[in-house]
C-alpha positions in Angstrom: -15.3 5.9 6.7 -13.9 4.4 10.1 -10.2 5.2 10.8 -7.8 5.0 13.7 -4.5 6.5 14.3 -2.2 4.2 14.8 2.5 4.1 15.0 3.6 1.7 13.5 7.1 -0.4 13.8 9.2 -1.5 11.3 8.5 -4.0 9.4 10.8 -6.5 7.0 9.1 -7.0 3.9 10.1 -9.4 0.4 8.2 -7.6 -2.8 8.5 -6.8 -6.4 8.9 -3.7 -7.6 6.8 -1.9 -10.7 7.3 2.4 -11.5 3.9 3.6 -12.7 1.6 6.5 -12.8 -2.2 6.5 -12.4 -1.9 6.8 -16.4 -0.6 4.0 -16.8 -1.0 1.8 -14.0 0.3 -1.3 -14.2 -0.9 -2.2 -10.7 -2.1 -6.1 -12.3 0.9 -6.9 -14.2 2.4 -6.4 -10.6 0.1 -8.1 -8.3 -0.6 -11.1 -11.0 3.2 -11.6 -11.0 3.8 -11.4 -7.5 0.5 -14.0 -7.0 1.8 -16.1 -9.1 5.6 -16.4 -7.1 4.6 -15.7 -3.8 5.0 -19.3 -3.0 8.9 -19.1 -3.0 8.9 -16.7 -0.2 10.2 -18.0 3.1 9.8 -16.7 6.5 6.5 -15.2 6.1 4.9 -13.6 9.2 0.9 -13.9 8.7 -1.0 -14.1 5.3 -1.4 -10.1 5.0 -0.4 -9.0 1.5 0.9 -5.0 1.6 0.2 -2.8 -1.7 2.7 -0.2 -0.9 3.4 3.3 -2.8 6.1 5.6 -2.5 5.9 9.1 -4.3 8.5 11.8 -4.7 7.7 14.2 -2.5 6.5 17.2 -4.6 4.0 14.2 -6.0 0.7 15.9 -4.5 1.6 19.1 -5.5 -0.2 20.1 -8.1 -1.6 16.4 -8.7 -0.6 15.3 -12.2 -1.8 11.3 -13.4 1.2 11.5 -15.4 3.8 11.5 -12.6 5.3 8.4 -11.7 5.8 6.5 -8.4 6.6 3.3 -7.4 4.2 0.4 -6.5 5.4 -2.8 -4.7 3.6 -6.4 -3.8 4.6 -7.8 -0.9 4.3 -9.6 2.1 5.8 -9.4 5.9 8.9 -11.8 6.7 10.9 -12.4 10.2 14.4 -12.2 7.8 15.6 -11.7 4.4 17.2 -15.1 4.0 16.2 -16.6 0.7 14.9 -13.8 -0.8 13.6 -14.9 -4.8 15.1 -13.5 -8.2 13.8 -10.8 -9.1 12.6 -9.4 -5.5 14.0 -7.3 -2.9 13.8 -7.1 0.6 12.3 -4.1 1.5 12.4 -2.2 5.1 8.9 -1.2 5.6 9.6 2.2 8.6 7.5 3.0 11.3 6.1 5.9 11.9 2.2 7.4 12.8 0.2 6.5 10.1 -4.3 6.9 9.6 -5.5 3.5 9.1 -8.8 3.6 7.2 -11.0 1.1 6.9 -12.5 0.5 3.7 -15.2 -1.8 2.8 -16.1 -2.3 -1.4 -15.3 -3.0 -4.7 -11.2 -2.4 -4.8 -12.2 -1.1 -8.2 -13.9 2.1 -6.6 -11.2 2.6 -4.2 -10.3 6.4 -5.8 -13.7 7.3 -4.0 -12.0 6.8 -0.9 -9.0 8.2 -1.4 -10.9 11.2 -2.9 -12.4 11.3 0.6 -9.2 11.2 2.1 -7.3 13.6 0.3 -10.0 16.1 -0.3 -12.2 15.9 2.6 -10.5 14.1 5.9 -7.0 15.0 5.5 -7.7 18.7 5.6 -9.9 18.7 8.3 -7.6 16.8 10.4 -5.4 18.9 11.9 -2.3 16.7 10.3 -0.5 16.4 7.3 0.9 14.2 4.9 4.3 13.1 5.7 6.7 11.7 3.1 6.8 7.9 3.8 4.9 4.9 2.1 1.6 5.0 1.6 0.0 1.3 1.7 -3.3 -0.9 1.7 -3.5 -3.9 3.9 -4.9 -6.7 2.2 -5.9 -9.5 4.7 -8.3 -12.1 4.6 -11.2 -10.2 4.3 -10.4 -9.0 1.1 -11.6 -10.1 -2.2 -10.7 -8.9 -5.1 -13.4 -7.5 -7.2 -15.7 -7.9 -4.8 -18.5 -5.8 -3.1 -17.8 -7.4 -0.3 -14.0 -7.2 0.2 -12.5 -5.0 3.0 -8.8 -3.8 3.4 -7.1 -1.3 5.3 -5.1 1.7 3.6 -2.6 3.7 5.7 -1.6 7.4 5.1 1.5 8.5 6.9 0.4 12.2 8.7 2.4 14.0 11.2 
């Protein structure tokens, strides 16, 4: 899988906000609401959509599908003016990050983060660091689709 390293600035952000774990993921509940509301978002930069996760930081210790983290839908904005009911505005911080690019089914995505986790990251010569992980949804990507692309960034140091 092709990957860069890239540093990335911060970034303003409007999403909503669902706690899950990979047990009970509720990752469509959360992107079918936010499709369906994303209209009502002003000052967007760009048509990118950002999955973004934040774990606790003990979360990959001892990996447990049980433990929960938080999963937000979002998308980039140049202020937090007008921000809808039941959003937030959500400061997305820079920092160096590997940007992976991963072409396939979204479905099969845990392949690639297998590869990530198990294979790339500790042969890298970094580590994880304890910001947001996210994917990059642009206009390449299609859901459920062998054909879709997106971009997920890990935050290493």
């Amino acid at each position: 899988m092709k990957y860069r390293i890239e540093n990335l600035l911060q970034k303003k952000l409007i999403v909503l906000t669902q706690k899950m774990s990979i047990l009970e993921n509720k990752t469509f509940l959360l992107w079918n609401s936010f499709m369906k509301r994303k209209d009502e978002i002003k000052n967007t930069i760009g048509s990118d959509l950002y999955s973004i996760q934040i774990y606790k930081s003990n979360y990959f210790d001892g990996f447990n599908p049980q433990n929960e983290f938080i999963k937000m839908a979002g998308v980039e904005v140049n202020s937090f003016e007008n921000i809808p009911d039941g959003m937030e505005a959500y400061d997305l911080n820079g920092g160096k990050y590997a940007v992976f690019e991963y072409k396939g089914n979204p479905n099969n995505g845990s392949e690639a983060f297998q590869y990530i986790f198990q294979e790339w990251l500790p042969n890298s010569g970094f580590s994880l660091d304890n910001r947001p992980h996210f994917e990059v949804l642009g206009e390449k990507y299609k859901n459920n689709s062998d054909e879709s692309e997106e971009e997920i960034w890990i935050p290493i140091k």
